[in-house]
Each structure stands twice: as structure tokens, then as C-alpha cells.
C-alpha positions in Angstrom: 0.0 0.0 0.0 1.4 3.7 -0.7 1.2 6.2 1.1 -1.6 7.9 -1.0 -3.3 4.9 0.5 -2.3 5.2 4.0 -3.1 8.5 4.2 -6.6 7.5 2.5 -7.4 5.4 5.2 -6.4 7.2 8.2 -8.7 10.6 6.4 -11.7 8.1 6.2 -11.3 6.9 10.0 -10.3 10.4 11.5 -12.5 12.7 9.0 -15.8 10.8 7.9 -16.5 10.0 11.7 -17.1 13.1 13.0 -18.5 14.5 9.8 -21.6 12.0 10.4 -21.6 12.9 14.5 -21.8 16.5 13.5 -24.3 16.0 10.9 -26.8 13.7 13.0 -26.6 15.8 15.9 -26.9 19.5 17.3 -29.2 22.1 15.7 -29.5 23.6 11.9 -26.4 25.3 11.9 -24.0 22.5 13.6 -25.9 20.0 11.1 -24.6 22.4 8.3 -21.0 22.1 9.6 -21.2 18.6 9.7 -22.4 18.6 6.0 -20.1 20.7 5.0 -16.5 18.8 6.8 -18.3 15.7 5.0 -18.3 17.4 2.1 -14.6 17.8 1.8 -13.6 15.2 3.5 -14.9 13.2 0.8 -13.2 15.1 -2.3 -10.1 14.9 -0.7 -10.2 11.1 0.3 -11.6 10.6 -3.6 -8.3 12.6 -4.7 -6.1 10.5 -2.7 -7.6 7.6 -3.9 -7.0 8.5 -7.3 -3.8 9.2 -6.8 -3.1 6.1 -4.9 -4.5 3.7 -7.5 -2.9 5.4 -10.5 -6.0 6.6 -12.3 -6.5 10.0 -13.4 -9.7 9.5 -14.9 -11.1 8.6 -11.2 -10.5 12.5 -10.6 -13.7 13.7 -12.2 -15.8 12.6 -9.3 -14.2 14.9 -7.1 -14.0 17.5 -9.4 -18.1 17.7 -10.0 -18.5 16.9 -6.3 -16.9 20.0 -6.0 -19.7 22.3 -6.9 -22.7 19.9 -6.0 -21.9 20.4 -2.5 -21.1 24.5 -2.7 -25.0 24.6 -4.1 -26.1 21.9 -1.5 -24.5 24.4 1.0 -26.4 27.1 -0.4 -29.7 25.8 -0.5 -28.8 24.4 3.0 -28.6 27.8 4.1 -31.3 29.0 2.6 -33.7 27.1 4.3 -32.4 27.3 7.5 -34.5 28.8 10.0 -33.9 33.0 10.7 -33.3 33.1 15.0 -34.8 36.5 15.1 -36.8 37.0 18.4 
């Protein structure tokens, strides 16, 4: 294993974890963080993944997930609720 791969697998233990705590848990906003550190935990683990089996082609997920989640956050926030009292 490289250590594209190594580094692969210790981002999925130490990054996707608390990306799903924060996202199950807490209120609107905290959810949002949590969607967000998913978010790019994600792209990056998909880069080094590419880059650890050798494939460039594997680098166009990343590369559209890239946008998908900036409008996800967007929308996200647009629906969140105002805290005005």
C-alpha cells in the first residue's frame, strides 16, 4: 500500500466520523457544519484515492463533487430557520 493509500485510510477513520456525529446531531447550523466537513472530507479522500490507484480518470468525481456540494450548502442555508426573536 502507498502512502496515498495510507493517508486514504487514516482521512476516512479520523474525517468521515465526526462529519456523520456533527451532521446527526446539534441544531440547523451544527448539522450544516457537519455537512459541509463531510463534504470535503470526501473530495479529498476521492483525490487520494486517485492518486493512490494510479488513475487519473477517477478525478472527475471529485472535481463535479466539488460544486454539487457548494449549491447543497447554499440551498442548505437558505432554508435554514432565521433566530430572530
Amino acid at each position: 500500500m502507498s502512502g496515498f493509500g495510507w493517508c486514504a485510510c487514516a482521512l476516512l477513520i479520523g474525517g468521515v466520523g465526526p462529519a456523520v456525529v456533527l451532521a446527526s446531531r446539534g441544531d440547523a447550523a451544527r448539522r450544516m457544519v457537519g455537512l459541509q466537513l463531510g463534504s470535503a472530507v470526501t473530495v479529498l479522500l476521492l483525490m487520494l484515492l486517485a492518486q493512490a490507484f494510479g488513475q487519473p480518470s477517477y478525478l472527475v468525481v471529485p472535481f463535479v463533487a466539488v460544486p454539487l456540494s457548494v449549491a447543497g450548502t447554499f440551498v442548505f442555508t437558505r432554508l435554514l430557520p432565521s433566530r430572530r426573536s
